[in-house]
Biopython code that builds the backbone (N, CA, C, O; Angstrom):
import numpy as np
from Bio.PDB.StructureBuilder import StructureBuilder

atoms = [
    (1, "UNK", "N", (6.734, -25.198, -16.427)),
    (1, "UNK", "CA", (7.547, -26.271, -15.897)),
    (1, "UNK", "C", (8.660, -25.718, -15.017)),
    (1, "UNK", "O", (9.451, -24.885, -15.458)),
    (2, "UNK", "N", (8.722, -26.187, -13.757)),
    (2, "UNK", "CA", (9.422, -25.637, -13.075)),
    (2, "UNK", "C", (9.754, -24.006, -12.419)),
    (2, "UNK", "O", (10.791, -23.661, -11.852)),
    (3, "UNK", "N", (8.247, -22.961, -12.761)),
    (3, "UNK", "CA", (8.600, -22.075, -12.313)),
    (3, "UNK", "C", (7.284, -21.975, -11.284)),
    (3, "UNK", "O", (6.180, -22.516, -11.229)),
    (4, "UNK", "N", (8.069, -20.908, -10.441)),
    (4, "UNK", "CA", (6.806, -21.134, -9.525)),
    (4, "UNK", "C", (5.702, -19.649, -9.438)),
    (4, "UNK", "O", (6.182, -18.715, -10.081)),
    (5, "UNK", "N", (4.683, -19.401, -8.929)),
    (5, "UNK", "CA", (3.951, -18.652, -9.045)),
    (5, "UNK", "C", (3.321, -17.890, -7.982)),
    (5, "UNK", "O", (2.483, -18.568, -7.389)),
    (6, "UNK", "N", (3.419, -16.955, -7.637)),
    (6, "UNK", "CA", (2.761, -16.324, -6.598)),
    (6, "UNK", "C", (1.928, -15.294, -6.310)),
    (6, "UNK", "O", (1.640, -14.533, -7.234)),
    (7, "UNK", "N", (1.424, -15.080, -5.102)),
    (7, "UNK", "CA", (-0.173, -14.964, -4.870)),
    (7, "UNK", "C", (-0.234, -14.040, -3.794)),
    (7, "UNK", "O", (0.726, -13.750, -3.081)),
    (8, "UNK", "N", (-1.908, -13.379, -3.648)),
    (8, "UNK", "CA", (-2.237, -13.100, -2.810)),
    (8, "UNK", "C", (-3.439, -14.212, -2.255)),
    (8, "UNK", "O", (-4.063, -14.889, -3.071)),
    (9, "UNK", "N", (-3.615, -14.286, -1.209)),
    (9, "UNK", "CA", (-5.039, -14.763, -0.838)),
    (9, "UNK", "C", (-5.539, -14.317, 0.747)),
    (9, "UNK", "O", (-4.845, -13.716, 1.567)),
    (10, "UNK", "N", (-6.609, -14.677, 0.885)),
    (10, "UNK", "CA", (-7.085, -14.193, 2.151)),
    (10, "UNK", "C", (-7.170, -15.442, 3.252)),
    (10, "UNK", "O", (-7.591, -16.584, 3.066)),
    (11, "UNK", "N", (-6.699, -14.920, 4.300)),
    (11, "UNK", "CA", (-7.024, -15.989, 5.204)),
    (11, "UNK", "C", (-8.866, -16.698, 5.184)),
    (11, "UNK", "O", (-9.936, -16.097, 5.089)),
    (12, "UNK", "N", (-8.519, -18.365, 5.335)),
    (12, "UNK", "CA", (-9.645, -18.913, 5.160)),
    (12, "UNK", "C", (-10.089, -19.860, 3.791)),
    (12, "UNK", "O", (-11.050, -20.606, 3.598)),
    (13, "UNK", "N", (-8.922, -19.466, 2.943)),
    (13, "UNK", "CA", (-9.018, -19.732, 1.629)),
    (13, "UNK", "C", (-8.461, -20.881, 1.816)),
    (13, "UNK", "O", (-7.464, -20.976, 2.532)),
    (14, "UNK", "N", (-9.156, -22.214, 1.043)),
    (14, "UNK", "CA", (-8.463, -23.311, 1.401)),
    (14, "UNK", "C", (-7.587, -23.677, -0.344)),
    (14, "UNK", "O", (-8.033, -23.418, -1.461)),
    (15, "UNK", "N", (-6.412, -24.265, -0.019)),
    (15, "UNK", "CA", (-5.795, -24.092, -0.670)),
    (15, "UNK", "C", (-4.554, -25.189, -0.311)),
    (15, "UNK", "O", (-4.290, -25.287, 0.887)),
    (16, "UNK", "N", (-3.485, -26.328, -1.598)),
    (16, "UNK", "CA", (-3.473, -27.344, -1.127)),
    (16, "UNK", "C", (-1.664, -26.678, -0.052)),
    (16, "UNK", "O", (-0.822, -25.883, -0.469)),
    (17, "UNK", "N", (-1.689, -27.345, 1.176)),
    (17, "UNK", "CA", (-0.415, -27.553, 1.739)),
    (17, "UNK", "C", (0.463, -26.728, 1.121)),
    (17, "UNK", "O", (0.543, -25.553, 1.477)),
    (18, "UNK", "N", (1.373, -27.321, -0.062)),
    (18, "UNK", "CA", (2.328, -27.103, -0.990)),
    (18, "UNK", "C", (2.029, -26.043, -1.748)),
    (18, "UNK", "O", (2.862, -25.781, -2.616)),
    (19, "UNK", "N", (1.085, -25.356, -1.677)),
    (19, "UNK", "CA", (1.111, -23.986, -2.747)),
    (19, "UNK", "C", (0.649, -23.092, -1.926)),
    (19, "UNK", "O", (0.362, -21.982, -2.373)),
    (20, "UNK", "N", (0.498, -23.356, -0.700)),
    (20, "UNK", "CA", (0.576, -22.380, 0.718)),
    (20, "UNK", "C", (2.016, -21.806, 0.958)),
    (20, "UNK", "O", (2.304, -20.632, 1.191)),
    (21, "UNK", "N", (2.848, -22.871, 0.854)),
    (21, "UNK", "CA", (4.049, -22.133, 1.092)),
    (21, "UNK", "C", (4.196, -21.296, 0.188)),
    (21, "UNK", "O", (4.859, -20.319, 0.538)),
    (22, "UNK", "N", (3.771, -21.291, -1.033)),
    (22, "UNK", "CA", (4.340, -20.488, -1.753)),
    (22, "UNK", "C", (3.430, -19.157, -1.890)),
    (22, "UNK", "O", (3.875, -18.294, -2.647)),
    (23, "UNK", "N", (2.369, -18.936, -1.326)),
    (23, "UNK", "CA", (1.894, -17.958, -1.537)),
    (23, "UNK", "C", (1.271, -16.921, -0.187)),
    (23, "UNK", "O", (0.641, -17.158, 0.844)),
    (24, "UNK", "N", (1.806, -15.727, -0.807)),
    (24, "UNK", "CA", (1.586, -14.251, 0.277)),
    (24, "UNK", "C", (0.204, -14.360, 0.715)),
    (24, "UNK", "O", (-0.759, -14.510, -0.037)),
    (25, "UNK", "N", (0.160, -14.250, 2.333)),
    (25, "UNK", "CA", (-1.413, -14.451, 2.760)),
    (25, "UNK", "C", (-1.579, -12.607, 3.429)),
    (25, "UNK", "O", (-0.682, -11.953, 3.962)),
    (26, "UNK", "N", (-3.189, -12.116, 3.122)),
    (26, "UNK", "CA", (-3.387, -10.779, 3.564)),
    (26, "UNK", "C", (-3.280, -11.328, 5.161)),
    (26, "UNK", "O", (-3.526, -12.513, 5.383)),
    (27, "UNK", "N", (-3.007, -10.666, 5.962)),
    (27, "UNK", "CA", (-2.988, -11.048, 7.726)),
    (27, "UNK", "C", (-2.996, -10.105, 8.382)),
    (27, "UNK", "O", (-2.612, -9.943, 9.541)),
    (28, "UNK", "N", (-3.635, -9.125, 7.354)),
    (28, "UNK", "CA", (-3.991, -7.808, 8.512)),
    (28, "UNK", "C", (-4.545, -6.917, 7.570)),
    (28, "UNK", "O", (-4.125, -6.731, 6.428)),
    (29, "UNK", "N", (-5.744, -6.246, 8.241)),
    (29, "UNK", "CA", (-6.507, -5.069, 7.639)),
    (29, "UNK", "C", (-6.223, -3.918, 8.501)),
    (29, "UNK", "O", (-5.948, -4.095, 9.687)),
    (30, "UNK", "N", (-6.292, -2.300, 7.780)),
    (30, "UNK", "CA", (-6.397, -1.724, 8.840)),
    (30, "UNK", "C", (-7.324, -0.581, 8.151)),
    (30, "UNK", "O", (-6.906, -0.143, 7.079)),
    (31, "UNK", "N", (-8.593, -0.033, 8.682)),
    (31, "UNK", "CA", (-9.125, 0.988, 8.545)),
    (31, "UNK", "C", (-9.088, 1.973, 9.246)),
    (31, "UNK", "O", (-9.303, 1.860, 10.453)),
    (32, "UNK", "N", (-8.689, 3.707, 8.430)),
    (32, "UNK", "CA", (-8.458, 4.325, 9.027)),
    (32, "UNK", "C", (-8.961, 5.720, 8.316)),
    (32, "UNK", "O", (-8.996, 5.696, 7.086)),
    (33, "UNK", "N", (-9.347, 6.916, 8.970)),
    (33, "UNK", "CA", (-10.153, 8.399, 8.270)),
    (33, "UNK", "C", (-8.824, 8.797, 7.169)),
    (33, "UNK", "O", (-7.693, 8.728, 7.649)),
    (34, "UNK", "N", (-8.908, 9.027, 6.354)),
    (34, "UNK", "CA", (-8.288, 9.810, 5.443)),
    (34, "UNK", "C", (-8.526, 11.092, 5.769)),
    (34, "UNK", "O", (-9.697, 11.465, 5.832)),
    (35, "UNK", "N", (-7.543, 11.928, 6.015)),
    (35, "UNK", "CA", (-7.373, 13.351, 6.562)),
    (35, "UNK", "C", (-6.906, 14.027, 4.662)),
    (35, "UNK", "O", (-6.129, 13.510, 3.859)),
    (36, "UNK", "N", (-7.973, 15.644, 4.463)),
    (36, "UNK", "CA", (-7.389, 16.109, 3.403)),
    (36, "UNK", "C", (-5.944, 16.555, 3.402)),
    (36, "UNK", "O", (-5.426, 15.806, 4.230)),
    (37, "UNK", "N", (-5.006, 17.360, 2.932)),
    (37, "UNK", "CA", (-3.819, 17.649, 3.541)),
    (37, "UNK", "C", (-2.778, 17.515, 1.560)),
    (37, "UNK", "O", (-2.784, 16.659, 0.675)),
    (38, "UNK", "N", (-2.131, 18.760, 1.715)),
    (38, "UNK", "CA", (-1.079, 18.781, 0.771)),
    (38, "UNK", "C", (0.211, 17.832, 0.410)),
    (38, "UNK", "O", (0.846, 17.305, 1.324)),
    (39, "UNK", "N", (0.506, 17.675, -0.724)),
    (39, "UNK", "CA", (1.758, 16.293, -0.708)),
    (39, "UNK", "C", (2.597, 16.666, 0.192)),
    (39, "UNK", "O", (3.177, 15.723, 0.731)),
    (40, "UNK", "N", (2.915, 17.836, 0.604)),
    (40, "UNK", "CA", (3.969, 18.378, 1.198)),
    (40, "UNK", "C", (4.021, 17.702, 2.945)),
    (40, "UNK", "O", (4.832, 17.031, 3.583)),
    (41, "UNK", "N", (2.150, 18.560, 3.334)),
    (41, "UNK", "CA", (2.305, 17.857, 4.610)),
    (41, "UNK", "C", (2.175, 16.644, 4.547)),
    (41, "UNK", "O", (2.465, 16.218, 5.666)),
    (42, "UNK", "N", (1.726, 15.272, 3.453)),
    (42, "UNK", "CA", (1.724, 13.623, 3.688)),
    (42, "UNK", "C", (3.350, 13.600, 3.727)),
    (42, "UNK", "O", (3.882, 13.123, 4.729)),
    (43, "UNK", "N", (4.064, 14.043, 2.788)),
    (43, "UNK", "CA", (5.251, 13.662, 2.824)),
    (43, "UNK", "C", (5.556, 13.665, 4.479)),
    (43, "UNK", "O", (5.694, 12.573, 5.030)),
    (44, "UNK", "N", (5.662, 14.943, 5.290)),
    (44, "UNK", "CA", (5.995, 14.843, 6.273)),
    (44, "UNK", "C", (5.225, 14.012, 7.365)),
    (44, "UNK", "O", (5.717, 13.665, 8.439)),
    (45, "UNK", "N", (4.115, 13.779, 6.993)),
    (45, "UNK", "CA", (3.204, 12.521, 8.205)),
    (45, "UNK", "C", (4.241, 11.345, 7.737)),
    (45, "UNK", "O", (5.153, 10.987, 8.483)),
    (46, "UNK", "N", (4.074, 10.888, 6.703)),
    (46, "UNK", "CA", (4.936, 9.753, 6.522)),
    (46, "UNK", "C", (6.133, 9.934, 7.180)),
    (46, "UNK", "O", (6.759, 8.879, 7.073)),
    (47, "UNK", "N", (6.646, 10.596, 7.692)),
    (47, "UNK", "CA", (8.564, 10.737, 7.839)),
    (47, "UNK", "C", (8.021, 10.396, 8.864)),
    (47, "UNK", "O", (8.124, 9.216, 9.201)),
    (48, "UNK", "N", (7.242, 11.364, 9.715)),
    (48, "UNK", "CA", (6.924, 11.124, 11.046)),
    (48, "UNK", "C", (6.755, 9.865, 11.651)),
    (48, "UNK", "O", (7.281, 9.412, 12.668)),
    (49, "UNK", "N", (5.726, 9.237, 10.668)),
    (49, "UNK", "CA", (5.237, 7.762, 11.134)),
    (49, "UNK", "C", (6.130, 6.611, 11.011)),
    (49, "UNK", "O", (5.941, 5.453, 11.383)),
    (50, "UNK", "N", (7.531, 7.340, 10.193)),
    (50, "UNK", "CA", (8.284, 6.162, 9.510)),
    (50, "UNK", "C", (7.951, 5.315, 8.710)),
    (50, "UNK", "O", (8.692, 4.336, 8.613)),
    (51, "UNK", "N", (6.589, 5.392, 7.761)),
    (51, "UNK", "CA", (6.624, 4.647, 6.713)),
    (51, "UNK", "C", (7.340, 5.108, 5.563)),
    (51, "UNK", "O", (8.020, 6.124, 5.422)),
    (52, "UNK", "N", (6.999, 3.953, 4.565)),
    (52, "UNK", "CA", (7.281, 4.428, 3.462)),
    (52, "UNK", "C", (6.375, 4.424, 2.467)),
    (52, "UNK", "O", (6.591, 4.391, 1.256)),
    (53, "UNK", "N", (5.053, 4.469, 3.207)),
    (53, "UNK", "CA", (4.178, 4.864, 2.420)),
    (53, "UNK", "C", (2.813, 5.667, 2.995)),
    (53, "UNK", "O", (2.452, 5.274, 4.104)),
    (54, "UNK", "N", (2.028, 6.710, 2.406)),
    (54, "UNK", "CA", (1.101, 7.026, 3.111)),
    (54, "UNK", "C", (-0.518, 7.368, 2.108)),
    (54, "UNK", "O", (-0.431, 7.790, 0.955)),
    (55, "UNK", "N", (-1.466, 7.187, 2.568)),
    (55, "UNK", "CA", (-2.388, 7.687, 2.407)),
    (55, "UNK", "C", (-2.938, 8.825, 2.245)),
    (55, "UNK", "O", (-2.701, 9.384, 3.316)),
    (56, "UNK", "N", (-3.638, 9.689, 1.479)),
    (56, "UNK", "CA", (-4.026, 10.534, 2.479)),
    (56, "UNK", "C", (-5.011, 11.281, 0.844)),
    (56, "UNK", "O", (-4.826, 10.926, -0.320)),
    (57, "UNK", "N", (-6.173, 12.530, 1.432)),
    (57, "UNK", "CA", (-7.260, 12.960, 0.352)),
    (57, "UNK", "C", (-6.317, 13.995, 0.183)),
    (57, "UNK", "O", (-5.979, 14.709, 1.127)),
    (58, "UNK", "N", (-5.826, 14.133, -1.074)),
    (58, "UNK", "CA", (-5.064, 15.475, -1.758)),
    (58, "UNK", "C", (-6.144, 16.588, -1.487)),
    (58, "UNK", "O", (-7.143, 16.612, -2.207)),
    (59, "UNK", "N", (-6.006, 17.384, -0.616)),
    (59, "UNK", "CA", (-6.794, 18.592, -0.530)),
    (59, "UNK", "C", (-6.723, 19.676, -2.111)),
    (59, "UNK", "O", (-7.430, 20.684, -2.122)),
    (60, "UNK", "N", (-6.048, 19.427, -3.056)),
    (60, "UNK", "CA", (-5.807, 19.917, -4.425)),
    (60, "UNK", "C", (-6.644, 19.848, -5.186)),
    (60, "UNK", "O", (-7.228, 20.762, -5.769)),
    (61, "UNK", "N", (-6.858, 18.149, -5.292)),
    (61, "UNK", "CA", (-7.721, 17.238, -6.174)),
    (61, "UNK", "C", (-8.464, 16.858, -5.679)),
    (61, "UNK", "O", (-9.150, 16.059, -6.318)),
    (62, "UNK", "N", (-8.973, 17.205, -3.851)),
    (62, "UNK", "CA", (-10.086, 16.549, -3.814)),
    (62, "UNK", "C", (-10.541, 14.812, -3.841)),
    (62, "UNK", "O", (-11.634, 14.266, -3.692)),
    (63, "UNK", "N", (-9.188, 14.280, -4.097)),
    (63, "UNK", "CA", (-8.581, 12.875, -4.636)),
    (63, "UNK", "C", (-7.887, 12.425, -3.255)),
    (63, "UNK", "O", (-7.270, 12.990, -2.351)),
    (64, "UNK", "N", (-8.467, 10.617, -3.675)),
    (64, "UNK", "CA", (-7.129, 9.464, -2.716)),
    (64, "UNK", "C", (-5.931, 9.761, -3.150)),
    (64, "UNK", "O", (-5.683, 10.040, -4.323)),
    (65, "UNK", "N", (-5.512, 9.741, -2.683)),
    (65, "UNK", "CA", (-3.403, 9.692, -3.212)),
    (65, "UNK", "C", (-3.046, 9.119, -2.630)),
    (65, "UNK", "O", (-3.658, 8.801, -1.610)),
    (66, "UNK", "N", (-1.794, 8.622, -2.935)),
    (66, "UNK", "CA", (-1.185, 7.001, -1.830)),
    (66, "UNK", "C", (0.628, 7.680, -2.407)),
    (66, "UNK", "O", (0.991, 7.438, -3.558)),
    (67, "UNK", "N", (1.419, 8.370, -1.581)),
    (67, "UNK", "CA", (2.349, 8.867, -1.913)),
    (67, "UNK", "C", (3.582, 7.934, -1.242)),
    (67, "UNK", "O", (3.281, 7.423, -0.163)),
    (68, "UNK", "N", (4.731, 7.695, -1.677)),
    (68, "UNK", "CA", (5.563, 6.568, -1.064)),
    (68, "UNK", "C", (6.922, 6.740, -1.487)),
    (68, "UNK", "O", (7.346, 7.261, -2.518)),
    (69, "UNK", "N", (7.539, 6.218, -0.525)),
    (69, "UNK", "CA", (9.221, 6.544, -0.964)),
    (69, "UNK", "C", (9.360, 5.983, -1.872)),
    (69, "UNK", "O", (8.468, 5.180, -2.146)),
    (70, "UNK", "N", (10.422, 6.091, -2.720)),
    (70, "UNK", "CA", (11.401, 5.536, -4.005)),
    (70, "UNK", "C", (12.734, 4.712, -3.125)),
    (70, "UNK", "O", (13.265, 4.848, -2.022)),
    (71, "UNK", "N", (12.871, 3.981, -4.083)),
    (71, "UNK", "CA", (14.633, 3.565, -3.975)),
    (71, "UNK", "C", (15.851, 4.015, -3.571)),
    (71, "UNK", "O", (16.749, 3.574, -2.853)),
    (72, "UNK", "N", (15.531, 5.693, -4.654)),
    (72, "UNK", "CA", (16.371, 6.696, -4.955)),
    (72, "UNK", "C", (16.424, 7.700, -3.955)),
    (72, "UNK", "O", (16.820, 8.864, -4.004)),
    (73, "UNK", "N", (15.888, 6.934, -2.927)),
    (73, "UNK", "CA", (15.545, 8.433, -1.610)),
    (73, "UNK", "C", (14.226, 9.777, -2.435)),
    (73, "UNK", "O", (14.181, 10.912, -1.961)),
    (74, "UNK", "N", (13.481, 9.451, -3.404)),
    (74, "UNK", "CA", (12.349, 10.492, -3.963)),
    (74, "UNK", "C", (11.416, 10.000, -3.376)),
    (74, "UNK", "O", (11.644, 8.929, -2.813)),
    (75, "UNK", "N", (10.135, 10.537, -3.289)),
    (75, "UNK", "CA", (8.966, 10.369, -3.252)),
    (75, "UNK", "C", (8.175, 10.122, -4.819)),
    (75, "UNK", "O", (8.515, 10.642, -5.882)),
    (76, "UNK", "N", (7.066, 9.198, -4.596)),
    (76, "UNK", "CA", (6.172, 8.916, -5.847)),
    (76, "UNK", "C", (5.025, 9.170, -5.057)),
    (76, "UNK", "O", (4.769, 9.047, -3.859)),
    (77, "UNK", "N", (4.186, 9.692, -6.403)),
    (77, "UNK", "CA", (2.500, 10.200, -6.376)),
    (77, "UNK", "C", (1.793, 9.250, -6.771)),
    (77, "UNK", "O", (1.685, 9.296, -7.997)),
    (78, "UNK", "N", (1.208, 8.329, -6.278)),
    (78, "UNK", "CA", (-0.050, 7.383, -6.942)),
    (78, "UNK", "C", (-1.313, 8.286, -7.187)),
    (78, "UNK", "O", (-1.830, 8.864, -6.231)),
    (79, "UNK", "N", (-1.739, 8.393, -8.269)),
    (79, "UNK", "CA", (-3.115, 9.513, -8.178)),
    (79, "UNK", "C", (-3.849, 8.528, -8.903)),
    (79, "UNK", "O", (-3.648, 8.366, -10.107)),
    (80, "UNK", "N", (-4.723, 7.826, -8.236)),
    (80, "UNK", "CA", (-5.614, 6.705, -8.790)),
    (80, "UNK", "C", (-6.646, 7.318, -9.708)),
    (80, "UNK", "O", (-6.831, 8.443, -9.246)),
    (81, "UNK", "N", (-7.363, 7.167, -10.705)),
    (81, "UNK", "CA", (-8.518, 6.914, -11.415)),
    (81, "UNK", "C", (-9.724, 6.160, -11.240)),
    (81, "UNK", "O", (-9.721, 5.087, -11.843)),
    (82, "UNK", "N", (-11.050, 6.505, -10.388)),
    (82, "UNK", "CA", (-11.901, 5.449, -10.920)),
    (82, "UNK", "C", (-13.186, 5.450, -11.734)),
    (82, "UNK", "O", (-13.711, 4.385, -12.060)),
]
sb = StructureBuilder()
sb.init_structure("model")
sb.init_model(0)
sb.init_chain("A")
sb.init_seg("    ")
for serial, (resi, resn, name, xyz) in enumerate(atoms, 1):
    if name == "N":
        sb.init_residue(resn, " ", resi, " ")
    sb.init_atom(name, np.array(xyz, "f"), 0.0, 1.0, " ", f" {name:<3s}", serial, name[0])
structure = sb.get_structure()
């Protein structure tokens, strides 16, 4: 009652008026090569690119990693599992 709820969805998804506003639409894909490469050098692609987040195959692990700034000015390691 009274709280509201939010979403992802994909464009195309029909869905009523009023719970459109309220919900996050995907509005862009982007595919791109994953280059292998050490946290050290993603850290620095990311600075470069100005995100605050990057992609990239941990040449270590052989692994996706998705490495991204903190709050705190640190970097975080996503090391996914599948």
């Amino acid at each position: 009652p009274g709280t509201e709820r939010k979403g992802i969805v994909k464009e195309g998804v029909n869905a009523e008026d009023s719970e459109l506003d309220k919900i996050a639409k995907i509005v862009k894909t982007k595919r791109f090569a994953i280059k292998p490469m050490s946290v050290e050098e993603a850290a620095m692609q990311m600075d470069l690119l100005g995100h605050n987040f990057f992609v990239f195959a941990n040449d270590n692990t052989n692994k996706v990693n998705v490495l991204y700034k903190r709050k705190d000015g640190n970097f975080g390691l996503i090391e996914p599992e599948f």
